[in-house]
Backbone of each chain as ProteinMPNN parsed JSONL, in Angstrom:
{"seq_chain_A": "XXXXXXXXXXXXXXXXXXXXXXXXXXXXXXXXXXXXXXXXXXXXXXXXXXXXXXXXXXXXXXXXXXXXXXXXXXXXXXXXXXXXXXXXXXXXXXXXXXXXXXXXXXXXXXXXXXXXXXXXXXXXXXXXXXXX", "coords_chain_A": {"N_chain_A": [[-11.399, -1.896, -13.381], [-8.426, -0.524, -12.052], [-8.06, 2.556, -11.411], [-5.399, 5.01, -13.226], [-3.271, 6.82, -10.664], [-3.66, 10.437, -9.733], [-2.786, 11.957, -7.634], [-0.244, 11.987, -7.027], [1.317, 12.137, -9.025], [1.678, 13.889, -12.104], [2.035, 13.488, -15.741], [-0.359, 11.713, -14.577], [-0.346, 8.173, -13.381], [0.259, 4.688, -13.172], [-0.36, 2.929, -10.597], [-0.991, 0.583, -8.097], [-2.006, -1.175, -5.224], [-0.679, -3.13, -3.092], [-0.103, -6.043, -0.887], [1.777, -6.776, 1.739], [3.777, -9.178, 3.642], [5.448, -10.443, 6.301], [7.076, -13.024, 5.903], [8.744, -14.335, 8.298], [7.419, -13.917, 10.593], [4.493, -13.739, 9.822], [3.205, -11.548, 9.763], [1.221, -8.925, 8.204], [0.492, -6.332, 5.862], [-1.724, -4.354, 4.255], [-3.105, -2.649, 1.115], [-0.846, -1.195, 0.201], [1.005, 0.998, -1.695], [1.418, 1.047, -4.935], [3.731, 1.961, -7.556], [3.95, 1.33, -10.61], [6.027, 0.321, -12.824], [7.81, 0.541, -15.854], [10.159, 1.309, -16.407], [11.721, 0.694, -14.19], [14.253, -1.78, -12.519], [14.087, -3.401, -10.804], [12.003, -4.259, -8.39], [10.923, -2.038, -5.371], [9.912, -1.438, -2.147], [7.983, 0.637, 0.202], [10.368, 2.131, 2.768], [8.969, 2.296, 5.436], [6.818, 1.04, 5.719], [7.931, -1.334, 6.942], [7.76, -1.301, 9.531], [5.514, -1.756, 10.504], [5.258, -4.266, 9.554], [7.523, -5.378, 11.199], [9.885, -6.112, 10.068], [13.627, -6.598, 10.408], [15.534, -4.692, 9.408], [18.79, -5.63, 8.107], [22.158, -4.98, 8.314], [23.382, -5.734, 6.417], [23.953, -6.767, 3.054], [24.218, -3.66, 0.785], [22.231, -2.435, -2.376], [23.45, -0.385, -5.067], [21.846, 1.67, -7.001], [21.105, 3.538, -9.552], [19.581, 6.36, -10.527], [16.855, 8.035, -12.938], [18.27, 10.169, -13.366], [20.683, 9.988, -13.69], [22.009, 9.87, -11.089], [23.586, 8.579, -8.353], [22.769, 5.758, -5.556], [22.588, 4.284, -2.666], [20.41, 0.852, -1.734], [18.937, -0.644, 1.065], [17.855, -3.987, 1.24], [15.318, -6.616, 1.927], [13.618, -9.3, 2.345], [10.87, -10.384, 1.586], [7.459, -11.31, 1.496], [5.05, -10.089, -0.94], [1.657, -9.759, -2.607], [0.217, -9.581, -5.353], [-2.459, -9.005, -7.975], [-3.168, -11.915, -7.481], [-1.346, -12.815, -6.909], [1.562, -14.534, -5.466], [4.342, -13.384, -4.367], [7.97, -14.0, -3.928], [10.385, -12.929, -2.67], [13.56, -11.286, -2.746], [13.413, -7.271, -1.775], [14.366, -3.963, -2.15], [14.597, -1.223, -0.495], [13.299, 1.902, 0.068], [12.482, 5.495, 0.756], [10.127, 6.407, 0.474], [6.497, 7.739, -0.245], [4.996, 5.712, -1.623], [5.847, 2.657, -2.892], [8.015, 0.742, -5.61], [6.835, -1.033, -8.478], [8.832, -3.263, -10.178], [10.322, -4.2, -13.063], [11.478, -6.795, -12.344], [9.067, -8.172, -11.301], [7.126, -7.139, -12.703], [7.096, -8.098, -15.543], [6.14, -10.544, -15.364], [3.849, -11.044, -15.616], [0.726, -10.371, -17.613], [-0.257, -7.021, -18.398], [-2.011, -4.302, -18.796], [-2.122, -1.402, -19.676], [-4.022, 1.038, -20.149], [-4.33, 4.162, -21.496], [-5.195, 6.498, -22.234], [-7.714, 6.683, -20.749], [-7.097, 6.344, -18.663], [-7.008, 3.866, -16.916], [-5.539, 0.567, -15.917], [-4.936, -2.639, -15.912], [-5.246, -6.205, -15.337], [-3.432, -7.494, -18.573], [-6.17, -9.77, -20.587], [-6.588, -11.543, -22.531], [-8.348, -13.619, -23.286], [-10.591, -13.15, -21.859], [-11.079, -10.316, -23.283], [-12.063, -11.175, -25.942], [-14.528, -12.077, -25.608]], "CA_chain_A": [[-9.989, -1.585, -13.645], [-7.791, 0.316, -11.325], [-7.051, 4.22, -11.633], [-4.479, 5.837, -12.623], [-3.048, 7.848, -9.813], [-3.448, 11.613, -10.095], [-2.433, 12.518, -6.108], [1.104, 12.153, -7.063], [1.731, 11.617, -10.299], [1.724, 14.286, -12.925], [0.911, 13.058, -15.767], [-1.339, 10.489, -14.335], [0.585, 6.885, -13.732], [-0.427, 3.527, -13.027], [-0.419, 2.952, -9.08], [-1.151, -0.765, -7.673], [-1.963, -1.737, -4.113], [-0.422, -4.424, -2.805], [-0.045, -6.519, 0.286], [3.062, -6.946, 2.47], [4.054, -10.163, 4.084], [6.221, -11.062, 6.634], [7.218, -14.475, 6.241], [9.183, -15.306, 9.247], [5.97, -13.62, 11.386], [2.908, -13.592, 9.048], [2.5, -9.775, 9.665], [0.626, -8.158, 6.707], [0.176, -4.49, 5.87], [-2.527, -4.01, 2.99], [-3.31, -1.301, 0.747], [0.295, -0.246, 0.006], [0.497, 1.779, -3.045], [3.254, 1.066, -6.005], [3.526, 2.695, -8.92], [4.203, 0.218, -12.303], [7.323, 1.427, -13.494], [8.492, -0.475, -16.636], [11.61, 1.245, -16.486], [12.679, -0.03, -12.76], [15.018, -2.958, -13.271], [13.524, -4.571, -10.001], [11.227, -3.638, -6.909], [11.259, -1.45, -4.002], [8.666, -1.033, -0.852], [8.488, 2.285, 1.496], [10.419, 1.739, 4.395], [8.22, 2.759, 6.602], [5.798, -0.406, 6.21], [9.286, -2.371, 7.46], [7.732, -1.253, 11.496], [4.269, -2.447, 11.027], [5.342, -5.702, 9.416], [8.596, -5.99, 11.893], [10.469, -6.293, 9.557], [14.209, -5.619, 10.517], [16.545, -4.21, 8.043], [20.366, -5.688, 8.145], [23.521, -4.039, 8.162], [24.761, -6.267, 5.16], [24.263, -6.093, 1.565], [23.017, -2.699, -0.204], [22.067, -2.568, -3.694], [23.976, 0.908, -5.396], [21.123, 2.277, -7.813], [21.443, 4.514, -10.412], [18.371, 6.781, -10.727], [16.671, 8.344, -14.523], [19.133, 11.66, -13.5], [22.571, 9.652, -13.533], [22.605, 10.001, -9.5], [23.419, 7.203, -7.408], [22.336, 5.892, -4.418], [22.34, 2.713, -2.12], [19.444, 0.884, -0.76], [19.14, -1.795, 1.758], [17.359, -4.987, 0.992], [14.502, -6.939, 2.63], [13.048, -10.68, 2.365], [9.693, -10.386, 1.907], [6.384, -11.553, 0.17], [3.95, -9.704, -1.812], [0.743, -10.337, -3.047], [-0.204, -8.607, -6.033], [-3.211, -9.645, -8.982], [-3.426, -12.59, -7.098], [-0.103, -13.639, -6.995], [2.421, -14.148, -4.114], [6.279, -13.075, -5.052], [8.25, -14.45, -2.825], [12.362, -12.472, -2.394], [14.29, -9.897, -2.093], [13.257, -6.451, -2.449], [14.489, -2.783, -1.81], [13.821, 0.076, 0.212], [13.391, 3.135, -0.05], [12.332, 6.197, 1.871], [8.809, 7.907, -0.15], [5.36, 7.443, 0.283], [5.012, 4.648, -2.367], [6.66, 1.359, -3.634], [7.842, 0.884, -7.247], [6.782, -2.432, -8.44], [9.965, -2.861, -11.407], [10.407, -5.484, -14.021], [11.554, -8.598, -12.488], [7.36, -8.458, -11.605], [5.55, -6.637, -14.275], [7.54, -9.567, -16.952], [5.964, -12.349, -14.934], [2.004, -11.267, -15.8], [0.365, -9.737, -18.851], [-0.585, -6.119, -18.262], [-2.608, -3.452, -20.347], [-2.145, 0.433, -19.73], [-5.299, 1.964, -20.913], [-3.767, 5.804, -21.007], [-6.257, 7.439, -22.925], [-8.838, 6.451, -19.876], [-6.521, 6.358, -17.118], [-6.699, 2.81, -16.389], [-4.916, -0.018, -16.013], [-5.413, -3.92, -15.582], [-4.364, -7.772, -15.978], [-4.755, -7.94, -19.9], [-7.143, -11.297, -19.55], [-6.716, -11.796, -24.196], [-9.539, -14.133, -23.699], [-11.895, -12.089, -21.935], [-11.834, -9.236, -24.273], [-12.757, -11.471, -27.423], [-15.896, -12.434, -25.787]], "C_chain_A": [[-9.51, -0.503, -12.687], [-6.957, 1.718, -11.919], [-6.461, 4.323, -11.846], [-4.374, 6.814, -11.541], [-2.448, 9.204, -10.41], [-3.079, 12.79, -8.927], [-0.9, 12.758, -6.308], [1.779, 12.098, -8.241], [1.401, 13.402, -11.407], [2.478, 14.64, -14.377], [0.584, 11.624, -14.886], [-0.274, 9.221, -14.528], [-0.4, 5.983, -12.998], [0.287, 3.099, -11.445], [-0.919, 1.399, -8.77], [-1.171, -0.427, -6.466], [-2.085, -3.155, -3.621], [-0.221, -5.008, -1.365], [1.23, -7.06, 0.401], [3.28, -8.081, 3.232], [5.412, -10.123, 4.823], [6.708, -12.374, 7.018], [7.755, -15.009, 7.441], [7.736, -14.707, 10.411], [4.329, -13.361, 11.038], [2.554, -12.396, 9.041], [2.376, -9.546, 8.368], [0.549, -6.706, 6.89], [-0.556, -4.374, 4.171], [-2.156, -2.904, 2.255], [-1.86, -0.108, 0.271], [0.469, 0.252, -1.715], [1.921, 1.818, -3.667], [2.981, 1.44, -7.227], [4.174, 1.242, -9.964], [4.966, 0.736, -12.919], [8.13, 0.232, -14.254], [10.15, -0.362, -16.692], [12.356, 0.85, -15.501], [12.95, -1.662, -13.298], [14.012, -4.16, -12.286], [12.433, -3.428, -9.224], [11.068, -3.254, -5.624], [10.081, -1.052, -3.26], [9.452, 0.488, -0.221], [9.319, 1.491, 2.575], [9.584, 1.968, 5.463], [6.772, 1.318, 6.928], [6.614, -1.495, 7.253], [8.535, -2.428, 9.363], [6.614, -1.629, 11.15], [4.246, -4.192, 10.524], [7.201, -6.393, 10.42], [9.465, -6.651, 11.131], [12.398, -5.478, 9.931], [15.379, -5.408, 9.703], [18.133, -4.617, 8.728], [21.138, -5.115, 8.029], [24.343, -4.81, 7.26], [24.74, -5.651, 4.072], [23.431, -5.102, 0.906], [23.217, -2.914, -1.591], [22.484, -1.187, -4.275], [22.907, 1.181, -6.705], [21.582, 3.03, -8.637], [19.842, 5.564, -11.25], [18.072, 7.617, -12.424], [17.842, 9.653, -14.958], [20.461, 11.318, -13.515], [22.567, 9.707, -11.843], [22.437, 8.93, -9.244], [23.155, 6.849, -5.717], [22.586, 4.464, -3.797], [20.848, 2.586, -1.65], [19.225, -0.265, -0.222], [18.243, -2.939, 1.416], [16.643, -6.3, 2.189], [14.34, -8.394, 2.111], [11.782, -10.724, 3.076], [8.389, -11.177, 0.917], [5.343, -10.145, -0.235], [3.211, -9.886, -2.568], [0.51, -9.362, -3.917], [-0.839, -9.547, -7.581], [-2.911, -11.207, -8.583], [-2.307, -14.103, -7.23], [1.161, -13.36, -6.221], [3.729, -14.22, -4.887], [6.859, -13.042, -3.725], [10.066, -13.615, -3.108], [12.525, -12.13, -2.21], [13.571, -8.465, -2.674], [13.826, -4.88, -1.582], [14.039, -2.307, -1.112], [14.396, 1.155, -0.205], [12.175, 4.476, 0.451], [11.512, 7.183, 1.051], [7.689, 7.221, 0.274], [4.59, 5.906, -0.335], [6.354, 4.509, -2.722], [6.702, 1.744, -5.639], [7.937, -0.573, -7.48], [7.66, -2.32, -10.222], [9.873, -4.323, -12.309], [10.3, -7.044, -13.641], [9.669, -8.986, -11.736], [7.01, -8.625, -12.686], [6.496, -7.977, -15.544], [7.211, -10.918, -16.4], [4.414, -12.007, -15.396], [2.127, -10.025, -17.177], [-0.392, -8.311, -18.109], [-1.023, -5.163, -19.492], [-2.547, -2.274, -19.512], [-3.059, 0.959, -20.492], [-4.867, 3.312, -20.537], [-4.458, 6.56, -21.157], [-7.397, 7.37, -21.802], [-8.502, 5.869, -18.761], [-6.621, 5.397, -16.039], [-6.152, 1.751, -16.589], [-5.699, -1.263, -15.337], [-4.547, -5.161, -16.005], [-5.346, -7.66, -17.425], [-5.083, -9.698, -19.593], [-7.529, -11.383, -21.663], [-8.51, -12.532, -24.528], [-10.778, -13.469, -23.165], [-12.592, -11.239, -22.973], [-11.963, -9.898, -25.912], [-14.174, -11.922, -27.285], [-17.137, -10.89, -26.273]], "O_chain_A": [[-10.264, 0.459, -12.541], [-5.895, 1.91, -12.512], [-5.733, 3.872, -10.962], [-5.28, 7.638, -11.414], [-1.455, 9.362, -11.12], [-3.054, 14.011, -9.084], [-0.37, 13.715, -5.744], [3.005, 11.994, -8.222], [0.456, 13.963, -10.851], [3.253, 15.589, -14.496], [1.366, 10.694, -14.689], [0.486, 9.144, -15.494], [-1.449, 6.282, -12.426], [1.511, 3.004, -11.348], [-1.449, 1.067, -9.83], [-0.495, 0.565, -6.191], [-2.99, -3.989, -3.65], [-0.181, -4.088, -0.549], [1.797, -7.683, -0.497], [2.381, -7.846, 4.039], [6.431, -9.832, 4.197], [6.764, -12.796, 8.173], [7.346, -16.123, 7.769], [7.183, -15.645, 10.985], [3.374, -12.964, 11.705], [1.595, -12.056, 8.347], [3.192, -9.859, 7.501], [0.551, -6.081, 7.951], [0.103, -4.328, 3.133], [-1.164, -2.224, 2.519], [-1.816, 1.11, 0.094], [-0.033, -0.303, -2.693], [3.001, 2.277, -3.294], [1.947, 1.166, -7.835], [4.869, 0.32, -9.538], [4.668, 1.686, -13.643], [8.803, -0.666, -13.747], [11.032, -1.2, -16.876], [13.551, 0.62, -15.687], [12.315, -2.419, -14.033], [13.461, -5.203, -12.642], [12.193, -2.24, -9.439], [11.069, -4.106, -4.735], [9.265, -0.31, -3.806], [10.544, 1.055, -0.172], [8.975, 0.438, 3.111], [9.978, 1.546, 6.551], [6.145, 0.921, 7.911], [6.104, -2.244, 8.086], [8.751, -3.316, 10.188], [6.497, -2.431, 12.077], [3.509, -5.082, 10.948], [7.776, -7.471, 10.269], [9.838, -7.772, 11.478], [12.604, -4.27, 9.807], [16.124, -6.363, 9.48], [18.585, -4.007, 9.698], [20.783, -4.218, 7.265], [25.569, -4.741, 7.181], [25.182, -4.529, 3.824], [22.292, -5.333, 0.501], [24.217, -3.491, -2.019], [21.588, -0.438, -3.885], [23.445, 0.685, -7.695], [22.771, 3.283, -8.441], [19.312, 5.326, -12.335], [19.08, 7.788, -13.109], [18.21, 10.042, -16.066], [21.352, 12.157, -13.38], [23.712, 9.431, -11.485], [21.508, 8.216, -9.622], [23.357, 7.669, -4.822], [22.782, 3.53, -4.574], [20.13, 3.521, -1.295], [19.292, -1.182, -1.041], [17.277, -2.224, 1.147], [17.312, -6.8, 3.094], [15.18, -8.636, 1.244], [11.48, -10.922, 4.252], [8.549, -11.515, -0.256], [5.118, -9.296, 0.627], [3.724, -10.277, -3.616], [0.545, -8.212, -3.478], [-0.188, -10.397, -8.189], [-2.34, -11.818, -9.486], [-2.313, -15.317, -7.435], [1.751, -12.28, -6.242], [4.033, -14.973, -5.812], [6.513, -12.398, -2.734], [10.764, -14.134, -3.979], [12.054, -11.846, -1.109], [13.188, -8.434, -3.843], [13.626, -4.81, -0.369], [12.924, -2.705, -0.777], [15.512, 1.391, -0.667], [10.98, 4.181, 0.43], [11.829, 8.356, 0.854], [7.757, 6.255, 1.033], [3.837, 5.184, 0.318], [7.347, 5.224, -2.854], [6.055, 2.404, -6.452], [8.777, -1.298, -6.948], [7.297, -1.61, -11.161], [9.284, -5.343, -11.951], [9.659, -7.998, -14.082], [9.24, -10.139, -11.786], [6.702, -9.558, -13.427], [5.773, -8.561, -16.352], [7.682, -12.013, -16.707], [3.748, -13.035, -15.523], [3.003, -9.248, -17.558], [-1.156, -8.59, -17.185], [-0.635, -5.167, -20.66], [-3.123, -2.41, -18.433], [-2.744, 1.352, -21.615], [-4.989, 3.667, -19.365], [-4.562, 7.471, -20.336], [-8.217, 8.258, -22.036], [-9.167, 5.143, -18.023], [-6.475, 5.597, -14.834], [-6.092, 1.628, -17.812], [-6.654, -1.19, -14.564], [-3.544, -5.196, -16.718], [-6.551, -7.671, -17.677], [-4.571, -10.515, -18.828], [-8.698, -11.271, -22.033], [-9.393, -12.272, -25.346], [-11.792, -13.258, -23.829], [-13.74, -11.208, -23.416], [-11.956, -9.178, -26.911], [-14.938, -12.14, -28.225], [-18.338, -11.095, -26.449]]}, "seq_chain_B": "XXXXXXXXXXXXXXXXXXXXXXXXXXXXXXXXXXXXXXXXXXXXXXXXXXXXXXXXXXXXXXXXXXXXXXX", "coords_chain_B": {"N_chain_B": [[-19.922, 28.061, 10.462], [-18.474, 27.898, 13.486], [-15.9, 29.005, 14.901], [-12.68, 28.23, 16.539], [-9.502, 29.252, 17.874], [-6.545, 27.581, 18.692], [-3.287, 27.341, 20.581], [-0.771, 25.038, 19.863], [1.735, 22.342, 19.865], [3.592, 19.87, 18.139], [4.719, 17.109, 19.436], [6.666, 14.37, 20.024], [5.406, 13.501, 17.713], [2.643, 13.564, 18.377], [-0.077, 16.249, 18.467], [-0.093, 18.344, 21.26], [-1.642, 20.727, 23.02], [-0.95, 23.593, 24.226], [-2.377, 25.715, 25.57], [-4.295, 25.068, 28.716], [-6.524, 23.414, 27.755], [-10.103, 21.718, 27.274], [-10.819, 19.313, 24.803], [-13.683, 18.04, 23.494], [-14.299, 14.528, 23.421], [-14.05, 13.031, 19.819], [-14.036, 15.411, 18.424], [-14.18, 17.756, 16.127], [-10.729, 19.073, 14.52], [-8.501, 21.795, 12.861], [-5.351, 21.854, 11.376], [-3.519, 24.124, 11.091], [-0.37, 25.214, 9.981], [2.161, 27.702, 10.406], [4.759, 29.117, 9.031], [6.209, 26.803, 8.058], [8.266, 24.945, 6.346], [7.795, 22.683, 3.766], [9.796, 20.003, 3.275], [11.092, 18.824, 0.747], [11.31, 15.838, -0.679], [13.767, 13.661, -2.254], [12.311, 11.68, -4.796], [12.437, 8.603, -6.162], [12.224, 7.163, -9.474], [11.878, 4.756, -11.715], [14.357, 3.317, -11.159], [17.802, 2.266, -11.563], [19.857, -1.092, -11.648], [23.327, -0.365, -10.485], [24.702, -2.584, -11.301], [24.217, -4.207, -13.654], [24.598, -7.268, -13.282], [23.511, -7.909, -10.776], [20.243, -8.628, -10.872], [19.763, -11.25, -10.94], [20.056, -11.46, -8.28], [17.107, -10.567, -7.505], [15.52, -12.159, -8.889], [11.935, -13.727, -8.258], [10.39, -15.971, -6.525], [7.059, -17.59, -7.294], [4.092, -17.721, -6.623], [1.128, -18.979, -7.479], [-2.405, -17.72, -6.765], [-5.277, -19.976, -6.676], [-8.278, -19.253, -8.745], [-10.543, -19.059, -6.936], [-9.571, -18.476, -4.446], [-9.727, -17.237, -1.495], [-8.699, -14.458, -0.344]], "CA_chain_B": [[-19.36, 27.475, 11.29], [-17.65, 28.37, 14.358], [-14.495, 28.495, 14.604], [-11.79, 28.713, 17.738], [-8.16, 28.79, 17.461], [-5.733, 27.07, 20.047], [-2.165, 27.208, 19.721], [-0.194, 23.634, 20.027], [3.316, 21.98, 19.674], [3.862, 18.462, 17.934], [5.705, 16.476, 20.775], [6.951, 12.842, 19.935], [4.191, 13.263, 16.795], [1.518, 14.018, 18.718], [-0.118, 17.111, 18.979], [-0.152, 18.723, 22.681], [-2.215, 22.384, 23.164], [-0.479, 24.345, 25.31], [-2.948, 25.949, 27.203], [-5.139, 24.115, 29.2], [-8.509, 23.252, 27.224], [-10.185, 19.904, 27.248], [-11.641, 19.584, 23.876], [-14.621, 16.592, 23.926], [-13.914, 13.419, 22.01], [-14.169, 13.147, 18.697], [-14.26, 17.024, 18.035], [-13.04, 17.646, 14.443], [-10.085, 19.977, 14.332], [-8.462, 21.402, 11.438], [-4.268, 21.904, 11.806], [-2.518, 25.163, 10.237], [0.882, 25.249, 10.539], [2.181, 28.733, 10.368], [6.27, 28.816, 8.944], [6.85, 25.494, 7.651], [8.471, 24.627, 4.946], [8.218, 21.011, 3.271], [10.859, 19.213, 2.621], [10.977, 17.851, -0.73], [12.614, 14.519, -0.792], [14.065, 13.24, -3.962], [11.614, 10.363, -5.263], [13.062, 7.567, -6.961], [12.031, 7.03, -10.901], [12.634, 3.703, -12.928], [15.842, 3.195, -10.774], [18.553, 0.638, -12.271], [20.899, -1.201, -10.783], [24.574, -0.374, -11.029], [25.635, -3.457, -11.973], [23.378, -5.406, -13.771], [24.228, -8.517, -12.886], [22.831, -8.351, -9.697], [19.382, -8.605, -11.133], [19.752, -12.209, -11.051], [19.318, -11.196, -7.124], [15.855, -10.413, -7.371], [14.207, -12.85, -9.283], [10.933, -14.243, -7.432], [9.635, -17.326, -6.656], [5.692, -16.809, -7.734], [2.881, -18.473, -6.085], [-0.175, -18.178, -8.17], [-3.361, -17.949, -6.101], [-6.221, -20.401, -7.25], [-9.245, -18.215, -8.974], [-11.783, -18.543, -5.909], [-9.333, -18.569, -3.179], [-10.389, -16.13, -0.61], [-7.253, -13.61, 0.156]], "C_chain_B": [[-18.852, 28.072, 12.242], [-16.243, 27.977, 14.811], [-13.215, 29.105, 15.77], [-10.386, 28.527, 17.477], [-7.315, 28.481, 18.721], [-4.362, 26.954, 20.071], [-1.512, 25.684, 20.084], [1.485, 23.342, 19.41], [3.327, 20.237, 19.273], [5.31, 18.022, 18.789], [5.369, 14.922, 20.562], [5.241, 12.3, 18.907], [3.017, 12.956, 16.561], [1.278, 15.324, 18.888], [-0.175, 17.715, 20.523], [-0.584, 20.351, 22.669], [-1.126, 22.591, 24.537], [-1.056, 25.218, 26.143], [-4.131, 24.897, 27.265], [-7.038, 23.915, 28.749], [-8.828, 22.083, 27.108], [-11.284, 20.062, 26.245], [-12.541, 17.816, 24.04], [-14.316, 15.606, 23.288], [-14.425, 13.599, 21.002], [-14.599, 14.159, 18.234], [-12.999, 17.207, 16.699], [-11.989, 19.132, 14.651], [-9.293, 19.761, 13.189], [-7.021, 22.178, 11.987], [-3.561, 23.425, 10.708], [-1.111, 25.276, 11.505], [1.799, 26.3, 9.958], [4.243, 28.479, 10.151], [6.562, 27.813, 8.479], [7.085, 25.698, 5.912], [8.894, 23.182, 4.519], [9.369, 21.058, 2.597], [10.569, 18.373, 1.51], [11.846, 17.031, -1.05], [12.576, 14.44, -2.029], [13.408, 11.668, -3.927], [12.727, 9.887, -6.687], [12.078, 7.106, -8.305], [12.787, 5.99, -11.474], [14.345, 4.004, -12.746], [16.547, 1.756, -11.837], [19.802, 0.681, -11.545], [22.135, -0.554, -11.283], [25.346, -1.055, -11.447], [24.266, -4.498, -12.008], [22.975, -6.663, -13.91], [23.688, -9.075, -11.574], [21.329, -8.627, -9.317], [18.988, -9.93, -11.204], [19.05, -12.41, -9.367], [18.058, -11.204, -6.599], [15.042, -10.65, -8.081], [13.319, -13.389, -7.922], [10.661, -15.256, -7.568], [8.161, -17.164, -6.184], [4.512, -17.689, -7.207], [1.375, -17.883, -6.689], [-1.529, -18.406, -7.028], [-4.725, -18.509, -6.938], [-7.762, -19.316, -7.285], [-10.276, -17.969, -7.75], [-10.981, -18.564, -4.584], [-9.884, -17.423, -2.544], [-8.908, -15.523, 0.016], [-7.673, -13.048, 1.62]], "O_chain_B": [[-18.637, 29.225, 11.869], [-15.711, 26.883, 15.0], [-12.904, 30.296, 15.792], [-10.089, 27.547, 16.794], [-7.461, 29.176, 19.727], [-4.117, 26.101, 19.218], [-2.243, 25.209, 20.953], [2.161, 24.067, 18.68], [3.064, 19.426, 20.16], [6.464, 18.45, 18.759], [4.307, 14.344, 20.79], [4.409, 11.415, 19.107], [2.392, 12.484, 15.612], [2.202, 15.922, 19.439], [-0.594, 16.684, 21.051], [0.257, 21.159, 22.275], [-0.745, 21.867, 25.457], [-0.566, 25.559, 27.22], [-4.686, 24.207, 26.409], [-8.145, 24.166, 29.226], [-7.958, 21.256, 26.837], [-12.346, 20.648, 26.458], [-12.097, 16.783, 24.541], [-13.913, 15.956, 22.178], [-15.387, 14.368, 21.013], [-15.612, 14.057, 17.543], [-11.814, 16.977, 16.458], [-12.541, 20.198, 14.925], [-9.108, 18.717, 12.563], [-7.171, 23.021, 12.871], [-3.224, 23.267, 9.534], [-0.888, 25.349, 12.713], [2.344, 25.919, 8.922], [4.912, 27.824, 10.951], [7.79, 27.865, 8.411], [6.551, 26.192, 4.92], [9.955, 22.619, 4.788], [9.824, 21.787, 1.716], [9.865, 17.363, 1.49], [12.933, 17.263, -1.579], [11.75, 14.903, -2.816], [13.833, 10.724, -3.261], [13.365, 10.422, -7.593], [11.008, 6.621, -7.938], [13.987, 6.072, -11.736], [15.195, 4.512, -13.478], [16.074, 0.812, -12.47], [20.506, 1.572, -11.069], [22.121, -0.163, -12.45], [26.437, -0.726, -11.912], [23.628, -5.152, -11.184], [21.934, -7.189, -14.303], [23.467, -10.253, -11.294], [20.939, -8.813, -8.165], [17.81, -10.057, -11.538], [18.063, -13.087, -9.077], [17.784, -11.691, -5.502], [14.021, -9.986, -8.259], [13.811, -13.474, -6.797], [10.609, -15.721, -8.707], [7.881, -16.745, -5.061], [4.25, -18.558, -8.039], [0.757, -16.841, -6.473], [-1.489, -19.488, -6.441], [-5.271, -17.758, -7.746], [-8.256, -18.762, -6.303], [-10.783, -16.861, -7.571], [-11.659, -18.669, -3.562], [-10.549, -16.644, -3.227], [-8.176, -16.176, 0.761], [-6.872, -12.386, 2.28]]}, "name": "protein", "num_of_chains": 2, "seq": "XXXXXXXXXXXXXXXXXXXXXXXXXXXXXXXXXXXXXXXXXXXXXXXXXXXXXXXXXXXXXXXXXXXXXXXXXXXXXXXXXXXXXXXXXXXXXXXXXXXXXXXXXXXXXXXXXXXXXXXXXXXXXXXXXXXXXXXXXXXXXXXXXXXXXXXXXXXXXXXXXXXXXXXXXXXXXXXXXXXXXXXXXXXXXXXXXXXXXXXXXXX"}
């Protein structure tokens, strides 16, 4: 089961690394690190992966946010894949300008997940596993 | 340990010494940076849209990967 992250997080949160896809050039970028945030509506990558997967950001439509403090913000929008628990998500997703991604709802409500808090890990719940 | 100090200038986000020493490859150095003060960006927290019908936007189309594929 995968860590919570305790490098950035205090308390302790549930962190994912996922893989980056650029569909129109196959460029990948591993190992990118997203936090599991039930309360994000959707999902946003770093910008900064956008130059190793050549990815190039448009001058059309931003998405106007509204962050947990009432502040608002825009943020530009990508067409990308991501692989994550062994499953490619193929659309649109955010940017935004920190060191980690936030992987937001319209994911985490497509797979079953378990938050183990008390022992600071997290995983795909797998129902039938844990009755054996 | 022994320990030398050199002074330097980050130039196009590389370091560059400023006086002339030729340190050997792969010689471990360790970076203090004397005056700085981080910038503390504002991280984003369980953002939501401003209009939540644009959430229709960013549904996915989900490709499951078969259990022994090889990623």
């Amino acid at each position: 089961m995968p860590a919570y992250d305790t490098n950035w997080f205090a308390p302790p949160a549930p962190l994912a690394h996922v893989t980056l896809r650029n569909p129109e050039t196959g460029a990948t970028q591993t190992d990118i690190p997203m936090l599991l945030d039930t309360g994000a509506d959707v999902t946003l990558i770093p910008q900064a992966v956008l130059i190793t997967l050549g990815v190039v950001v448009g001058t059309g439509q931003q998405y106007e946010l509204v962050n947990f403090d009432g502040s608002t913000s825009f943020a530009p929008v990508v067409r990308v894949e991501m692989t994550f628990l062994a499953r490619t998500f193929r659309g649109q997703f955010l940017l935004l300008e920190q060191e980690w991604g936030i992987i937001g709802r319209n994911i985490l409500n497509a797979m079953p997940l378990l938050f183990d808090g008390p022992n600071l890990m997290w995983d795909q719940f797998q129902p039938s596993a844990k009755q054996r | 340990m022994g320990v030398v100090t050199y002074e330097g200038i980050v130039e196009g986000g590389q370091i560059r010494l400023t006086s002339e020493v030729h340190l050997p490859e792969q010689t471990k150095v360790y970076i203090i940076v004397p005056d700085f003060k981080v910038e503390r960006t504002a991280h984003l927290h369980s953002p939501h849209l401003k209009r939540p019908e644009q959430a229709a936007d960013f549904a996915m189309e989900i490709i499951e990967s078969s259990p022994d594929a090889s990623l």
